[in-house]
N, C-alpha and C positions, 0 to 999 in steps of 0.2 A: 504494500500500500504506500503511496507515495504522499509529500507532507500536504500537498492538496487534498486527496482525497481522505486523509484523516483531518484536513479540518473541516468538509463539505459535511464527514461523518457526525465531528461533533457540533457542529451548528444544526444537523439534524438535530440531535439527540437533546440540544439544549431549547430546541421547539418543541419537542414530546414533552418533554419533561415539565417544562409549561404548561402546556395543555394539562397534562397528568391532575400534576398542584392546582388549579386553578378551577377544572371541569372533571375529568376523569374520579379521581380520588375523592372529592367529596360526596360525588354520587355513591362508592362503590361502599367509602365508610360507613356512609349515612346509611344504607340499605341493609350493613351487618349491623350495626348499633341496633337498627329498628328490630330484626331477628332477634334479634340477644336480649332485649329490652320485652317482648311477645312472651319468648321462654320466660322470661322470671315469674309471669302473671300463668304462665301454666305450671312452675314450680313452685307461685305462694311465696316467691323471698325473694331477695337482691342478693342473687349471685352466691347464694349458698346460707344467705344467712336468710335466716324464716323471719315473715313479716308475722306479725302480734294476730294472736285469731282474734275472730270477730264471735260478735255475742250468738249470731243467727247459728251458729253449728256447736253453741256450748249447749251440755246436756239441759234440760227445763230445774230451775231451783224453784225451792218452793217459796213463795211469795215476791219472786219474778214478774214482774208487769205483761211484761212479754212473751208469748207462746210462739217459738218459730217451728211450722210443719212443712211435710213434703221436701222440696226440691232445698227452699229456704236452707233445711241444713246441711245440705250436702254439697252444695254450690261453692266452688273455689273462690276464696278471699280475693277484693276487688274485682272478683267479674260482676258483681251484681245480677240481676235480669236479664239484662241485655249486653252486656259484653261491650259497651260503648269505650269503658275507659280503657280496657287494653288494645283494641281497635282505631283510638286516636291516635296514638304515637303516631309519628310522622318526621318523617325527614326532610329537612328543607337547605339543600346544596345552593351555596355560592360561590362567587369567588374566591378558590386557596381557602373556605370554611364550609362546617355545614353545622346546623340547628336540629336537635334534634328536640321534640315538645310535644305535646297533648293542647287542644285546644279548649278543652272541657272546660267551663268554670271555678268544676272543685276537684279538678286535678291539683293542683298544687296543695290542697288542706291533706290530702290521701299522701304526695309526695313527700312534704313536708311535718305534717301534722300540723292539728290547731286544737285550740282548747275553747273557741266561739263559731261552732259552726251551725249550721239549719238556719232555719226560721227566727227562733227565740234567742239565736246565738249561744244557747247554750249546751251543745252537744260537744263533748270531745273524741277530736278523732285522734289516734295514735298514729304516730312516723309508721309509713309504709313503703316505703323509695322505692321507684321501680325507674327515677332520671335521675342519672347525675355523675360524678364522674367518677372510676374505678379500675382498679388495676387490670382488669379484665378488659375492660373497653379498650384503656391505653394500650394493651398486649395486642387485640385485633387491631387495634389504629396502625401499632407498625409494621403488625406482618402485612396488613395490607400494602402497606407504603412501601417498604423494601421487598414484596411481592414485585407488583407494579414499575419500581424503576427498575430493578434489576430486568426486567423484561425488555427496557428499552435501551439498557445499557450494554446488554447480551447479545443484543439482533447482529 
């Protein structure tokens, strides 16, 4: 290869690569985050650590307000009825970033926890994270990323 054609080579390679950072890789993070982020709300936990049960699958105590039957107790914590909030996640790719969010209202009380939530503001919800950042995420961040250039550094 002659010193032309190695640097025609690497001004390709400094245009992928571009591209990569900027379109490519945030799409491809954002689409494993969004998987990986889905599994948690099918295993109940962030990434190995179990989220706090909920009342609706604790056995009936006696002088309990609340009587949960049927489905109510067998139902996986944060699917609710309708499966809305692990269904929101969503990835949104930018420029060399990507977002990854729920748009739900009370997604962030379920992410974060709160002690004033409902109606009456008085209901507390316990930390249930299913966003945020984790060594897990960051490990799938680089394999993808040094998946990805070494691909284009390889050609």
């Amino acid at each position: 290869m002659t010193i032309e054609q190695m640097k025609d080579k690497i001004a390709q390679q400094k245009i992928e690569i571009e591209r990569a950072i900027n379109d490519d890789l945030p799409k491809k993070i954002g689409n494993r985050v969004v998987r990986m982020t889905k599994q948690n709300f099918e295993d109940e936990g962030y990434f190995g650590k179990r989220w706090k049960e909920v009342k609706r699958r604790e056995p009936h105590r006696k002088g309990h307000s609340k009587r949960y039957k049927g489905s109510d107790t067998r139902r996986k914590i944060l699917t609710g009825r309708t499966g809305d909030l692990g269904r929101s996640i969503k990835a949104k790719p930018e420029q060399a970033s990507v977002t990854i969010y729920s748009d739900l209202p009370y997604s962030a009380a379920h992410n974060e926890g709160t002690q004033n939530a409902g109606r009456g503001h008085r209901t507390k919800i316990p930390k249930r994270q299913f966003l945020g950042n984790h060594p897990k995420v960051e490990q799938a961040t680089k394999e993808i990323i040094e998946r990805e250039i070494s691909k284009i550094l390889n050609k």
